[in-house]
C-alpha positions as CSV (number, residue, x, y, z in Angstrom):
1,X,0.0,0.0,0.0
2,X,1.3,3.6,-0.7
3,X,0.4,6.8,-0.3
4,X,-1.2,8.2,-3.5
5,X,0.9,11.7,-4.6
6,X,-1.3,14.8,-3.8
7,X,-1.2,15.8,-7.5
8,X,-2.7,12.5,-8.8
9,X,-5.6,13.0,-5.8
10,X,-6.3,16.3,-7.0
11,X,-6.9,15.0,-10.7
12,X,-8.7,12.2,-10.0
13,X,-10.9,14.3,-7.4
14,X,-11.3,16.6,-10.2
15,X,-12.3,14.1,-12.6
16,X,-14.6,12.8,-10.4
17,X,-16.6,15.7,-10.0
18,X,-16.9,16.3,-14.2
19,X,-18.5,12.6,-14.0
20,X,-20.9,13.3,-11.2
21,X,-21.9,16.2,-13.5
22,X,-21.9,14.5,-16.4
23,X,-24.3,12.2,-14.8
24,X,-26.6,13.7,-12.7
25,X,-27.3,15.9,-16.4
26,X,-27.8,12.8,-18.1
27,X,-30.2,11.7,-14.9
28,X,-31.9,15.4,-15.3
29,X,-32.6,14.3,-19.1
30,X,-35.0,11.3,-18.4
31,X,-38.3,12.2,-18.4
32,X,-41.2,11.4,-16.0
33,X,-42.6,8.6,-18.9
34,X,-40.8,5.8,-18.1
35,X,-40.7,2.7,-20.3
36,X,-39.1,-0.5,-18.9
37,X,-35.5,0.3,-20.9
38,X,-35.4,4.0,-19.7
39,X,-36.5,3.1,-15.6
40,X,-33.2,0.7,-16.2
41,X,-31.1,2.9,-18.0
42,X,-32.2,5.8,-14.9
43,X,-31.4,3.2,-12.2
44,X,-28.0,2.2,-13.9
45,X,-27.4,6.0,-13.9
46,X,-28.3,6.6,-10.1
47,X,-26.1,3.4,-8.8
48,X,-23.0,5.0,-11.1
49,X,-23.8,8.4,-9.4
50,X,-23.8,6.9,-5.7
51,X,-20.2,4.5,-6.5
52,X,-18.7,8.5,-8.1
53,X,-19.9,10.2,-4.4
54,X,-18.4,7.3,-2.7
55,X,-15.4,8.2,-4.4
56,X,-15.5,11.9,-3.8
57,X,-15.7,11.4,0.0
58,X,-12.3,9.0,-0.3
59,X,-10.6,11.5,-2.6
60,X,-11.7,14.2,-0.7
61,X,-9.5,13.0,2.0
62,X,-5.7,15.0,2.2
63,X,-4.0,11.2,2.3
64,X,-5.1,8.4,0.2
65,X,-3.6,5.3,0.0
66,X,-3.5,2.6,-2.7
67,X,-2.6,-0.6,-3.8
68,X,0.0,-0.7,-6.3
């Protein structure tokens, strides 16, 4: 395990955040008249927004460590 280099954290947390934006627009873009394909397409969305938050609150962190 090793401590992940504060510029990498800073990239990745800033990547991060363009994805949850990303997301949450293309979540803002589904209309209230769901079919079947959509409702799963929305839920794939949400559950790829919560794993990106999840990620934000570990980035967020000023140490991070990794596997290498």
């Amino acid at each position: 395990m090793s401590l992940l280099q504060e510029d990498e954290r800073v990239e990745t947390l800033v990547l991060l955040y363009q994805s949850e934006e990303n997301v949450e627009r293309e979540i803002r873009g589904i209309f209230d008249n769901l079919t079947p394909k959509v409702k799963r397409d929305r839920q794939r969305l949400e559950s790829k927004l919560l794993e990106i938050k999840k990620a934000i609150e570990i980035f967020k962190k000023k140490k991070v460590y990794i596997f290498r």
